[in-house]
N, C-alpha and C positions, 0 to 999 in steps of 0.2 A: 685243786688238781693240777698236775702239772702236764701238758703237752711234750708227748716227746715227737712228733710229725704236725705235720701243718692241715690237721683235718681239721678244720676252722665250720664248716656246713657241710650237718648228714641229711642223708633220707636213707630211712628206715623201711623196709619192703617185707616187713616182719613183727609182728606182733612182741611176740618175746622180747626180741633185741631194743625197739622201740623203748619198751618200757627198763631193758636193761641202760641205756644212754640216758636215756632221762633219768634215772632214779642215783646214775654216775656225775654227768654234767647236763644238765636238758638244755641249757646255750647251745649245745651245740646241734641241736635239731633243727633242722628248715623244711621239714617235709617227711610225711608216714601215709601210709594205707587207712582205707578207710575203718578196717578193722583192729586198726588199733586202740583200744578204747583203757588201757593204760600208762599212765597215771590217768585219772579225772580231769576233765578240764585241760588236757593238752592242745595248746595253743600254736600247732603247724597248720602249712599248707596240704592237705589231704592230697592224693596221686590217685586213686581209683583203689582197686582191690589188690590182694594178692596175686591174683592170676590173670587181671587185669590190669595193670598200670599203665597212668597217663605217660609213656614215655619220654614227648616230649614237654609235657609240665617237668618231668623232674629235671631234664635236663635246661628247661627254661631257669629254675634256681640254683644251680652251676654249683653243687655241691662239689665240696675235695672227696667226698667217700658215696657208695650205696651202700648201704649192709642189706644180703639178701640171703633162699637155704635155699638150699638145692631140691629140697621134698616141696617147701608151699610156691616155691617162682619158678616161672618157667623159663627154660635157658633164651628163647626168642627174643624174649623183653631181655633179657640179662646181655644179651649178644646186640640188641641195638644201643643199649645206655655204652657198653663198651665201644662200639663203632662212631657214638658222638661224644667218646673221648672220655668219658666218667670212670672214675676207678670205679670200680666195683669188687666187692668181699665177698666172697659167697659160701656160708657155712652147712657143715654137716652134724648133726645132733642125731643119734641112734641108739644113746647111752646114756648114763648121767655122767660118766666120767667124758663123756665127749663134750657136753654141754657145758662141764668148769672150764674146759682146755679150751672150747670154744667160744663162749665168754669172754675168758681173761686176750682172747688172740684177736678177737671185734674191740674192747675196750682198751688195751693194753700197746698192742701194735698197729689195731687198726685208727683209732681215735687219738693215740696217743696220751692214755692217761694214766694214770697210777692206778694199780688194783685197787679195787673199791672193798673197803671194811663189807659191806654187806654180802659180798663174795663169800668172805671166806665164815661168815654167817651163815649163807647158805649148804658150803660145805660143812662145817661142824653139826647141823641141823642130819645130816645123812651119814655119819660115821659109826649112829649105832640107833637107826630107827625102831620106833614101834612098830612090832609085824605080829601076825595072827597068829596066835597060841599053836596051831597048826598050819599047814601050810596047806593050802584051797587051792581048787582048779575052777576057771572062773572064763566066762565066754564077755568079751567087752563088745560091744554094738558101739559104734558110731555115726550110724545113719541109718532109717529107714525111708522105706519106698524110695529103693531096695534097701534090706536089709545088708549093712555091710560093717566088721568087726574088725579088730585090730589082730594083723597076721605077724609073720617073722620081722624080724629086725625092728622094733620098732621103740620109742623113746619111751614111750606112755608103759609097754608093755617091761621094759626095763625096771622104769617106776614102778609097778607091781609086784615085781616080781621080790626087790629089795622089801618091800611089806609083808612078804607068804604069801602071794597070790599069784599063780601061775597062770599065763595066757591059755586056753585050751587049743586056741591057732599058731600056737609060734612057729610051728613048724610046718605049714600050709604053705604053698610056693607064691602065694602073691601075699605082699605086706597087708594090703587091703582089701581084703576078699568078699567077693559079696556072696552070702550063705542063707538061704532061705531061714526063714524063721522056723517052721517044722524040723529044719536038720540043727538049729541050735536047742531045739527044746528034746529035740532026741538026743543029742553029743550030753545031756545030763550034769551039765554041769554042776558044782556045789555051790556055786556061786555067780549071780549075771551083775554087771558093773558098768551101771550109766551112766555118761557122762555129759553136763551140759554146754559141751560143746565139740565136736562142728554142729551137729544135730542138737537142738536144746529138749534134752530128755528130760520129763518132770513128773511127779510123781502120777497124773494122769492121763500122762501120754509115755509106755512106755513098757512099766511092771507090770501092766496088764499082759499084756501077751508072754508072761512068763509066770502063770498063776501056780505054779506046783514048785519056785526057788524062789529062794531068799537076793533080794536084789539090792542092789548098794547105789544110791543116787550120788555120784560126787559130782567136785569141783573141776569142769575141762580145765577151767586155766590151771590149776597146781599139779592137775593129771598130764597137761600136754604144753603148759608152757614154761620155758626154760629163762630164767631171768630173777628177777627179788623174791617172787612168788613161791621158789624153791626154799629158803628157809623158814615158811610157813607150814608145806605140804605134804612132810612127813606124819606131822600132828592131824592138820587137818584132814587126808586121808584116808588116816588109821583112824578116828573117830567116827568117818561115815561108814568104812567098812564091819568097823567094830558093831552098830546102831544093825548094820542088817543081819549079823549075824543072832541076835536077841531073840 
């Protein structure tokens, strides 16, 4: 790879991007969140959470870059690593066409590297996906107690949407709405779509409280993260949603 800036040490404040620098050049990592748990075995200095960061551990390893998003970090933390001097990048993902643009603008201008072939992997992966024979309306839950679903503008619900499956919240005035479970099992959807992650929904924690639809268990990471994962989760996706339809 070739460096076109002098971003010699990152910290990553972002699962996705983490796993995107490392699967590009991982030298150049000196620091992630604790939820970064891609690749296996990555061998940084941890920072605390996403919503938590050690700010002054990161800025103790004097990285050239943060990479951060504007939805999982909060501007606080983002405003103090700037005030002790740290570049920091802070991206916005609400699309999948934002997540290439965003990608290639954290690896490419931010890190200084040459596009990475599995980039544009990812892109060919999504230029002509497998989507449902029909197209579904479908209520996506990402957390309970409270129950709360995926509303407007949102990255996951984009991802869907490119498969036939329409959010039933898109158009709900908060992104993250929290909806009681009796008003999701009345809104009838054709389809409920669990995801294990933020919330690890599994098949016994979960499809029970939707005993009258057909429920799709997927993958949080290829539903909601943006990075190598993306040329895997058209296929894989459309396999789990295909399995609940049966």
């Amino acid at each position: 790879m070739t460096r076109r800036t002098a971003a010699r040490r990152v910290v990553s404040l972002v699962p996705s991007l983490t796993e995107a620098v490392a699967a590009t050049d991982p030298g150049l990592l000196v620091g992630a969140t604790d939820w970064c748990s891609h690749p296996a075995g990555l061998d940084v200095t941890r920072v605390g959470g996403t919503k938590n960061p050690d700010t002054g551990r990161i800025a103790a390893l004097a990285p050239d870059l943060v990479i951060a998003n504007e939805e999982e970090n909060r501007e606080p933390d983002l405003a103090a690593l700037r005030a002790a001097g740290l570049r920091v990048m802070v991206t916005e993902v609400r699309t999948l066409e934002q997540a290439f643009s965003e990608l290639e603008r954290v690896l490419v201008d931010g890190c200084g590297l040459d596009r990475p072939p599995w980039l544009d992997r990812a892109e060919a992966a999504w230029w002509d996906p497998v989507s449902t024979p029909i197209r579904l309306r479908a209520a996506v839950p990402i957390w309970r107690r409270p129950w709360m679903v995926l509303g407007r503008d949102t990255f996951a619900g984009d991802i869907l949407a490119r498969l036939g499956v329409d959010n039933a919240y898109a158009h709900h005035a908060e992104r993250y709405p929290r909806v009681p479970v009796e008003e999701l099992r009345a809104a009838a959807p054709d389809l409920v779509v669990l995801p294990d992650e933020p919330y690890r929904f599994t098949k016994d924690d979960g499809p029970e409280a939707f005993p009258a639809r057909p429920v799709a268990l997927v993958s949080g990471r290829h539903l909601t993260w943006y990075g190598p994962s993306l040329a895997e989760a058209p296929a894989v996706l459309s396999a789990a949603l295909r399995a609940a339809r049966r």
